[in-house]
TIKE-365455 format. One record per residue (C-alpha): z, x, y; residue number from 1; residue in one letter. Coordinates in nm, 4 decimals, decimal comma. Each point is the difference from the previous one (the first is absolute). Layout:
! residues N
R:Z:X:Y:NUM:A .
...
! end
This chain:
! residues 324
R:0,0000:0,0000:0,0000:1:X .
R:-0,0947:0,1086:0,3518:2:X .
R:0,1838:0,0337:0,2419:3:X .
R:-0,1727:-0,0725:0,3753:4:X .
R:0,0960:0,2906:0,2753:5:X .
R:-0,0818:-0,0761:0,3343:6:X .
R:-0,1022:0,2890:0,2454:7:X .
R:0,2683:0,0914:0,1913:8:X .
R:-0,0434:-0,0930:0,4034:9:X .
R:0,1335:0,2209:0,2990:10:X .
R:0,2557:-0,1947:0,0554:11:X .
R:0,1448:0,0002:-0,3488:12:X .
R:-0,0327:0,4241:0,0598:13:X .
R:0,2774:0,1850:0,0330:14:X .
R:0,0386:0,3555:0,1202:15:X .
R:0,2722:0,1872:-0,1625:16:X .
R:0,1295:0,3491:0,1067:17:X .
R:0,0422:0,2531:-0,2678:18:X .
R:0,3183:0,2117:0,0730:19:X .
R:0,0439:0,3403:-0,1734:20:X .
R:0,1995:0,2818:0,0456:21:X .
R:-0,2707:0,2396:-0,1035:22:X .
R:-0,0800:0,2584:-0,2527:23:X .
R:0,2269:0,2855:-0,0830:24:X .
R:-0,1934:0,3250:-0,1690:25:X .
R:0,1143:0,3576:-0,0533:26:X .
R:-0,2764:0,2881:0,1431:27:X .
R:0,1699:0,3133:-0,2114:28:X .
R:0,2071:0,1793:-0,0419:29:X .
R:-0,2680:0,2326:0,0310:30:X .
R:-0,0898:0,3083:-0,1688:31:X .
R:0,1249:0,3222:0,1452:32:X .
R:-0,3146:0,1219:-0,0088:33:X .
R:-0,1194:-0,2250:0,2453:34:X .
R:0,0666:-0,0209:0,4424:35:X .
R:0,3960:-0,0009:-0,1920:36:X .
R:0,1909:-0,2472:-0,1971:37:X .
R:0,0702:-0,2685:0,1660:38:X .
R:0,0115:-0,4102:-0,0816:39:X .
R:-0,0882:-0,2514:0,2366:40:X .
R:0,1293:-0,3860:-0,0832:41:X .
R:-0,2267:-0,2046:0,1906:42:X .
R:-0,0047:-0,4147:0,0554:43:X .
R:-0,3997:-0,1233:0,0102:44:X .
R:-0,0686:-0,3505:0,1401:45:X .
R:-0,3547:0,0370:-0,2006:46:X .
R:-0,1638:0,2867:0,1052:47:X .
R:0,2180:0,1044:0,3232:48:X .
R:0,2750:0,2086:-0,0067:49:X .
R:0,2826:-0,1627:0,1784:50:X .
R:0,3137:0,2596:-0,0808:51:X .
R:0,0100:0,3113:-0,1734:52:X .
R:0,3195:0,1775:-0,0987:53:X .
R:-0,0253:0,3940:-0,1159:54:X .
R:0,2185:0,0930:-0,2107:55:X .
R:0,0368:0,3989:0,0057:56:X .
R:0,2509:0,2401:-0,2409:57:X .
R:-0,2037:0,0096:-0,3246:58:X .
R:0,0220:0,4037:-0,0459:59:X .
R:0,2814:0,2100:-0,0052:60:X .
R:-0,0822:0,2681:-0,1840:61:X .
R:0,3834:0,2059:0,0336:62:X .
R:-0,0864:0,2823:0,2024:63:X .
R:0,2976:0,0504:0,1496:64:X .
R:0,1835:0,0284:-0,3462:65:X .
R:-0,2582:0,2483:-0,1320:66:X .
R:0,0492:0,2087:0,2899:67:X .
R:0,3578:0,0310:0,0023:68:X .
R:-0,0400:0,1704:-0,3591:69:X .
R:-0,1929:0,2726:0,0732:70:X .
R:-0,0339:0,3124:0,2704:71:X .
R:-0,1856:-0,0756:0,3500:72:X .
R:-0,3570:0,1793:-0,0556:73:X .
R:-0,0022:-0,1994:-0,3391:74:X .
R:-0,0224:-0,3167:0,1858:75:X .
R:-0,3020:0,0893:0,2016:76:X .
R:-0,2250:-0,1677:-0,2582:77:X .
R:0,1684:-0,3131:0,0516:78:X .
R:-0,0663:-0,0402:0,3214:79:X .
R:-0,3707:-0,0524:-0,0833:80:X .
R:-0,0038:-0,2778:-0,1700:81:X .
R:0,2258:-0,2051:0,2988:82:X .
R:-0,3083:-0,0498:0,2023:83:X .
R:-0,3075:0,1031:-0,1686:84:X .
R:-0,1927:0,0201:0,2796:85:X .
R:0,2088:0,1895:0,2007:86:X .
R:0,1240:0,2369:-0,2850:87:X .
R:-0,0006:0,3596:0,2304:88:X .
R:0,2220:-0,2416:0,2649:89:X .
R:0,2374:-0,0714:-0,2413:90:X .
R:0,0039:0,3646:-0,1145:91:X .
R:0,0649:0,1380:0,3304:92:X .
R:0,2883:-0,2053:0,0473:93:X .
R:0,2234:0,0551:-0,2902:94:X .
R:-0,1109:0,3726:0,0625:95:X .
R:0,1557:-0,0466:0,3525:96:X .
R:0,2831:-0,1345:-0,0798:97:X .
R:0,0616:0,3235:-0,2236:98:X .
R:-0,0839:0,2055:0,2634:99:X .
R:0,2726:-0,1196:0,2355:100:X .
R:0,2541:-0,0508:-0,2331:101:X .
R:-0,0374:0,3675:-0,1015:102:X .
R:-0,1204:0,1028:0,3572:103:X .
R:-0,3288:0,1801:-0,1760:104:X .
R:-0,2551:0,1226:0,2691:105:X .
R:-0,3393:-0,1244:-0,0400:106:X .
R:-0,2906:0,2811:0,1057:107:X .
R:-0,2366:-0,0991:0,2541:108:X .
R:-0,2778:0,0143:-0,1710:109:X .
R:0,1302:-0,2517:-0,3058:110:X .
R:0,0611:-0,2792:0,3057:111:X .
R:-0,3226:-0,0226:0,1121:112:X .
R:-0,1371:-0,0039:-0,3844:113:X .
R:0,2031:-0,2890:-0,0077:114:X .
R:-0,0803:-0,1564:0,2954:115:X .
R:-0,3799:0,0611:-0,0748:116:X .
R:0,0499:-0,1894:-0,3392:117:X .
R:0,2405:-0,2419:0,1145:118:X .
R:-0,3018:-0,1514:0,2104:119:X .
R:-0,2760:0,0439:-0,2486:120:X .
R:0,2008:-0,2584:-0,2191:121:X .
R:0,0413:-0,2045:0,2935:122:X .
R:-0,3238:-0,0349:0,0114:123:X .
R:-0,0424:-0,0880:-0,3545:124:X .
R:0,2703:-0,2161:-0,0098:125:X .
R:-0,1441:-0,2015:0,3115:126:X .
R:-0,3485:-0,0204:-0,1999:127:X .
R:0,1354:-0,1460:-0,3430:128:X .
R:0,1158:-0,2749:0,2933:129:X .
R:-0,3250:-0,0421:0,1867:130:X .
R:-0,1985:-0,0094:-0,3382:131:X .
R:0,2355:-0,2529:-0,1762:132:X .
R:0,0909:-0,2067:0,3197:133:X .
R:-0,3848:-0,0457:0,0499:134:X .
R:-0,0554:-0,0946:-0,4060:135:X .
R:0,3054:-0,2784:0,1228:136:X .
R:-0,2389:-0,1455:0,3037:137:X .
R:-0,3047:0,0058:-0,2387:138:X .
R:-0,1492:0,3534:0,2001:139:X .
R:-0,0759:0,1926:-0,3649:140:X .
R:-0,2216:0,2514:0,1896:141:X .
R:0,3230:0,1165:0,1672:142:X .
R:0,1693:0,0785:-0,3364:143:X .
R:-0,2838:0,2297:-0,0959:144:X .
R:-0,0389:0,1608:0,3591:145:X .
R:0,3512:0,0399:0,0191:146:X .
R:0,0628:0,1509:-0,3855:147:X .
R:-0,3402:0,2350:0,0422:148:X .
R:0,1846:0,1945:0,2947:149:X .
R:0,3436:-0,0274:-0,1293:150:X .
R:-0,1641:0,1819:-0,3355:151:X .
R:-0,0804:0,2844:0,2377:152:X .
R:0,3887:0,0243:0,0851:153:X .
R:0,1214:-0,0119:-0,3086:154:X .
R:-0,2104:0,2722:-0,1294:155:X .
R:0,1411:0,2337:0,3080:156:X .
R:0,3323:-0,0881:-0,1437:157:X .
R:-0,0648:0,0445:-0,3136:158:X .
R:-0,1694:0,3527:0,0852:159:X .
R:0,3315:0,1180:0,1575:160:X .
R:0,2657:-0,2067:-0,2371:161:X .
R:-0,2038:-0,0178:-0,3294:162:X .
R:0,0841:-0,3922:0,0003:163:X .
R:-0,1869:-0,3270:0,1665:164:X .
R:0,3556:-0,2170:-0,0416:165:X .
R:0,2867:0,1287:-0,0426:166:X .
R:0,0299:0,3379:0,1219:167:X .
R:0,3276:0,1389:-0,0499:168:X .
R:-0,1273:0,3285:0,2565:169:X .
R:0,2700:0,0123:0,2445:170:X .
R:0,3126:0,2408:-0,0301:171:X .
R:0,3230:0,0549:0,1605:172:X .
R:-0,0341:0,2559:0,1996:173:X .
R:-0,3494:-0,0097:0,0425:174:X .
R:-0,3559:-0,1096:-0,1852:175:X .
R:-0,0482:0,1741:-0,4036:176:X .
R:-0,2455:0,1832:0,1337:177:X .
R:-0,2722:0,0427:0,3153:178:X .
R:-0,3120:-0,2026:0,0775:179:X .
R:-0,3278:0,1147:-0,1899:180:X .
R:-0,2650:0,2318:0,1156:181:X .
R:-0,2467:-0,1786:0,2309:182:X .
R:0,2228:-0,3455:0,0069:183:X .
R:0,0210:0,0144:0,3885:184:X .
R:-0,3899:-0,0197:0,0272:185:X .
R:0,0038:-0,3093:-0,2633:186:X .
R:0,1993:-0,1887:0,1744:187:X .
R:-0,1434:0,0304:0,3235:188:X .
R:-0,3514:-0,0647:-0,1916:189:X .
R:0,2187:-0,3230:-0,0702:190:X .
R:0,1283:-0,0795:0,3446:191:X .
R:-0,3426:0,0137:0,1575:192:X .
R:-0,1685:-0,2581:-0,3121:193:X .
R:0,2967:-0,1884:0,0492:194:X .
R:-0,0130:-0,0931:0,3323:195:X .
R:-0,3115:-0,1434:0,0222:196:X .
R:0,1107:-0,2170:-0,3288:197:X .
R:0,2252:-0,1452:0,2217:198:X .
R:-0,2496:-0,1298:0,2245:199:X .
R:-0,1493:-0,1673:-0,3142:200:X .
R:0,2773:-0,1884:-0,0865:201:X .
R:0,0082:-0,0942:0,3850:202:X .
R:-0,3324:-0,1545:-0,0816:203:X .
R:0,1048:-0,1522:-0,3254:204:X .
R:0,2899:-0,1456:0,1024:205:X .
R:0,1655:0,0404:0,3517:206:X .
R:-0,3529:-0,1825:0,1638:207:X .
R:0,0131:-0,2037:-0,2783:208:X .
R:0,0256:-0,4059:0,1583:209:X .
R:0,1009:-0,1441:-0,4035:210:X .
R:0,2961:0,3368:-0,0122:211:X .
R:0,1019:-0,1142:0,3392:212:X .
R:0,0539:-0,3758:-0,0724:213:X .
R:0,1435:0,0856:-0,3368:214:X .
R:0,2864:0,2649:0,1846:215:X .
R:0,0632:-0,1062:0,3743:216:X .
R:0,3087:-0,2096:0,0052:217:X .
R:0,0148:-0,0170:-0,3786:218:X .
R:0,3621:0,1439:-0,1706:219:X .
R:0,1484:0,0105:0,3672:220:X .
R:0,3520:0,1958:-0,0236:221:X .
R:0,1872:0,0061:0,3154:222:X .
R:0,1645:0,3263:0,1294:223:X .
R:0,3695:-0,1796:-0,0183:224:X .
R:-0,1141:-0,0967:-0,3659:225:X .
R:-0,1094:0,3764:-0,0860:226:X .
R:0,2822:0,1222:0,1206:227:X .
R:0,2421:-0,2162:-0,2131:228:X .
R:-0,2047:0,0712:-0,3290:229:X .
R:0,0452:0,3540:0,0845:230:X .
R:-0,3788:0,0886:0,0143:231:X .
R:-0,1265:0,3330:0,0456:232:X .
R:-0,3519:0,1465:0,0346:233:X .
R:-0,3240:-0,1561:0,0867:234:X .
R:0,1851:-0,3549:-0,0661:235:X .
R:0,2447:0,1002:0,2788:236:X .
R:-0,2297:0,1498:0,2519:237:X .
R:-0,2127:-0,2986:-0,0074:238:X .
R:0,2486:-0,1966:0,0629:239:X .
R:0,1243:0,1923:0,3513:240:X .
R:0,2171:0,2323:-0,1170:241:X .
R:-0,0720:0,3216:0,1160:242:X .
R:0,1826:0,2026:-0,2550:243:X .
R:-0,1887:0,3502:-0,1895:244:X .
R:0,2685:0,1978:-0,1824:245:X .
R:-0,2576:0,2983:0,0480:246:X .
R:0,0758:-0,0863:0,3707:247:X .
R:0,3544:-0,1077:-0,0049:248:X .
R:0,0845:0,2440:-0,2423:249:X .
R:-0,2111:0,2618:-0,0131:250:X .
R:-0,0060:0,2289:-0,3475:251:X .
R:-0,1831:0,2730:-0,1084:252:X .
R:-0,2688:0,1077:0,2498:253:X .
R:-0,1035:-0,4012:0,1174:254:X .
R:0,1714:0,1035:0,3712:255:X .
R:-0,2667:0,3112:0,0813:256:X .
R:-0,3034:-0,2385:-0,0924:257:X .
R:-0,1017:-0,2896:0,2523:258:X .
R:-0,0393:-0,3763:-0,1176:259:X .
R:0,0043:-0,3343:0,1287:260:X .
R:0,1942:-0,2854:-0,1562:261:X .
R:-0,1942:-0,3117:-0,0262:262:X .
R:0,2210:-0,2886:0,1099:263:X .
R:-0,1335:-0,3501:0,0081:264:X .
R:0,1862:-0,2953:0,1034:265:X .
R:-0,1576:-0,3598:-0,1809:266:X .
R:0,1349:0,0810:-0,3275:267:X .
R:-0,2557:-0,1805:-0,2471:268:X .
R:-0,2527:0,1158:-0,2571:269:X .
R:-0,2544:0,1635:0,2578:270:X .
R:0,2688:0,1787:0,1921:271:X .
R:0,1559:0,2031:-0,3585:272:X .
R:-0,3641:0,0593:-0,0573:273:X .
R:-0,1321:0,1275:0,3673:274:X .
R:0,3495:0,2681:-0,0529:275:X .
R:-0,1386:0,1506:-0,3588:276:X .
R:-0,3120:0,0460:0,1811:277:X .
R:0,1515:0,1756:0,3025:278:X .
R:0,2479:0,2406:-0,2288:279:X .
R:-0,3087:0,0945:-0,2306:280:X .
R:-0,1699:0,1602:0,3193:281:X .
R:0,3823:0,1400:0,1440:282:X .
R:-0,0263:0,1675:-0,3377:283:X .
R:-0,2767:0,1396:0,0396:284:X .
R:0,1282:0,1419:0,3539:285:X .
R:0,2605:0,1603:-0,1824:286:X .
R:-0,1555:0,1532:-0,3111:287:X .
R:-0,2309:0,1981:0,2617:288:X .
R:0,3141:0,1174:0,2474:289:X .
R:0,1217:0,1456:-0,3585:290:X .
R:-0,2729:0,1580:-0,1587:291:X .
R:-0,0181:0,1895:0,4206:292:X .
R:0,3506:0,0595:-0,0377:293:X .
R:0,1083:0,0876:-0,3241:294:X .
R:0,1245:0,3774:0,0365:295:X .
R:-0,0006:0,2764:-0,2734:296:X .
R:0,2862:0,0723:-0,2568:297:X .
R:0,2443:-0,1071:-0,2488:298:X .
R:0,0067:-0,3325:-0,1410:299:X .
R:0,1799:-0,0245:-0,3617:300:X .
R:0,3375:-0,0885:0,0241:301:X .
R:0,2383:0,3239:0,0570:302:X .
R:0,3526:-0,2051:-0,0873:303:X .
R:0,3142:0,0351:-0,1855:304:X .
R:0,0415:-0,1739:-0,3567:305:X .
R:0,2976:-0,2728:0,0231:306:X .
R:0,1521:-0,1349:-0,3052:307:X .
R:0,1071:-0,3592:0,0183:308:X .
R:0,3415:0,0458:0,0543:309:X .
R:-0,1126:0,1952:0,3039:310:X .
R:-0,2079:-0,2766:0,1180:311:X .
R:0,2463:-0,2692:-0,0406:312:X .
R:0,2092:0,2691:0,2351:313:X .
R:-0,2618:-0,0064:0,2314:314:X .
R:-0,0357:-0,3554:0,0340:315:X .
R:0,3898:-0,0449:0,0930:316:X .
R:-0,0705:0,2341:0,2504:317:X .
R:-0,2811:-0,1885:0,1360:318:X .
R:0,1573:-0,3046:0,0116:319:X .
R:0,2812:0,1296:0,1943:320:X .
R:-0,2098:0,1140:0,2665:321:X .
R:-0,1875:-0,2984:0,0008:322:X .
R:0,3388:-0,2073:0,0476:323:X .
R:0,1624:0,2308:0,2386:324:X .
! end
C-alpha cells in the first residue's frame, strides 16, 4: 500500500541551525628529524583552523646527567647534537665556559678561526631556514637555491673540520688545529658567489607579491609578548628588541669587526624573514674583516689538564665571584 507524500511548501520549511563545537585533531608529535618535535592540537570548523594549541617538551635526551659523569673536553661532542645546525656555536660555548672557569688564555689567532666559522654556519643555518620556510609557502625553487649554496659551505667546513654536521672541532684553549692551506682564498671565492645569490633570492622571494601576502601581518608577535616568552635571536629582533649578544656581550674577536644589527619593529612572518636576510649579508661583512685581520701564530690550545675534582673546585670559585 502507498502511501501519498505531498511536496513540501515554503511555508511548511524550516531552517534549522547546526551547532558544533568543532573538530579536535593531533598534527605530531613530530619526528625529530623534522623543523623539531613539536604537536599542535588544533579545533577545525571544516576546513578552517579556528584554535591551535602546541604542545612542546617531547625530547629530553639527559644531557645534563651525562655530563656530570665525565671530564669537561669529553663533553664537547655533546654539545653538537643540542642544535644541529648550530653545532660549532654550541661547541664554543661549553669550551668558554671551561676557559673561564680555569682562566685558560685563548691565542689570537684561534678567536678569529672561530669567529670566521662561527659565521659560515650562520650562514648555513639561516639557509636550511630560507630553503624549508619557502618549501612551507609552496616556493620549492627556494629550497634548491638555498641547499645548492649552503652545499658550498658545508664543504668549506668540512675541508677544515672533516665533518658536514656535527663537528666536534673546537677546543679549550683554542681550535685542534689551524685552517688549511689556501682556505682564506675559498672562502672569499664564496663570499663574492654568495652575494650575488642573495640578490636571487631577493628576486625569488622578497619582490615576490604571493610571499608578501602570505608573510606581512601573518604570525604577528608583539615586542611585550617576545619579551615574556623569553625570545632571543632573529624572533626577538623582529620583534623590536634590539638585543645582539655579539654586541652586548662581545666574545672572542666579534668587538674588532664592524656589523649592523637588523632590528625591525612589526613582528610577523615577513619581519623574522626580512632579519635572516639582513644577518646573512652582516655575515658576510664579518667573514671578510676576518680573513683581513686574522694575524699569524699559535692556535692549539696551550692549557693545564684539570681533573674533575679540580673543576668542581673551580666552579665554587666561580660562583663565589659571581655572587659576591
Amino acid at each position: 500500500m502507498s502511501v501519498p507524500v505531498s511536496s513540501p511548501t515554503p511555508s511548511t520549511l524550516s531552517t534549522v541551525e547546526i551547532l558544533s563545537q568543532g573538530m579536535v585533531i593531533n598534527v605530531g608529535p613530530q619526528h625529530p628529524s623534522t623543523h623539531g618535535v613539536l604537536r599542535l592540537i588544533l579545533t577545525l570548523d571544516g576546513e578552517q583552523i579556528v584554535a591551535c594549541e602546541p604542545v612542546i617538551g617531547y625530547l629530553h635526551r639527559g644531557l645534563e646527567k651525562m655530563m656530570e659523569r665525565r671530564p669537561y673536553r669529553h663533553n664537547i661532542p655533546f654539545t653538537d647534537r643540542l642544535d644541529y645546525l648550530a653545532a660549532l656555536s654550541n661547541n664554543l660555548a661549553i669550551c668558554q665556559c671551561t676557559e673561564r672557569l680555569g682562566g685558560v688564555e685563548v691565542p689570537e689567532r684561534a678567536q678569529y678561526i672561530r669567529v670566521l666559522l662561527m659565521e659560515l654556519q650562520r650562514i648555513a643555518s639561516h639557509l636550511v631556514f630560507l630553503g624549508t620556510f619557502g618549501t612551507d609557502l609552496g616556493a620549492t625553487t627556494m629550497f634548491l637555491y638555498a641547499f645548492r649554496e649552503r652545499e658550498m659551505v658545508l664543504d668549506l667546513l668540512e675541508e677544515c673540520t672533516g665533518a658536514r654536521l656535527t663537528y666536534n672541532w673546537v677546543r679549550v684553549g683554542g681550535v685542534p688545529d689551524d685552517l688549511p692551506e689556501g682556505f682564506g682564498q675559498k672562502v672569499q671565492d664564496f663570499v663574492k658567489i654568495f652575494r650575488q645569490r642573495i640578490g636571487e633570492y631577493d628576486m625569488l622571494l622578497t619582490r615576490n607579491r604571493i610571499f608578501r601576502s602570505r608573510t606581512q601581518g601573518i604570525g604577528v608577535l608583539p615586542k611585550e609578548t617576545a619579551l615574556a616568552y623569553g625570545c632571543s635571536g632573529p624572533v626577538a629582533r623582529a620583534s623590536g628588541i634590539a638585543y645582539d649578544i655579539r654586541k652586548v656581550a662581545p666574545y672572542e674577536v666579534y668587538d674588532r669587526v664592524e656589523f649592523d644589527v637588523p632590528v625591525l619593529e612589526s613582528g610577523d612572518v615577513w619581519a623574522r624573514y626580512l632579519v635572516r636576510m639582513e644577518e646573512l649579508r652582516q655575515s658576510l661583512r664579518i667573514i671578510e674583516q676576518v680573513l683581513q685581520d686574522m694575524p699569524e701564530g699559535p692556535c692549539r690550545p696551550n692549557c693545564p689538564r684539570y681533573s674533575s675534582l679540580q673543576l668542581v673546585s673551580l666552579t665554587r670559585v666561580w660562583k663565589a665571584r659571581v655572587a659576591s
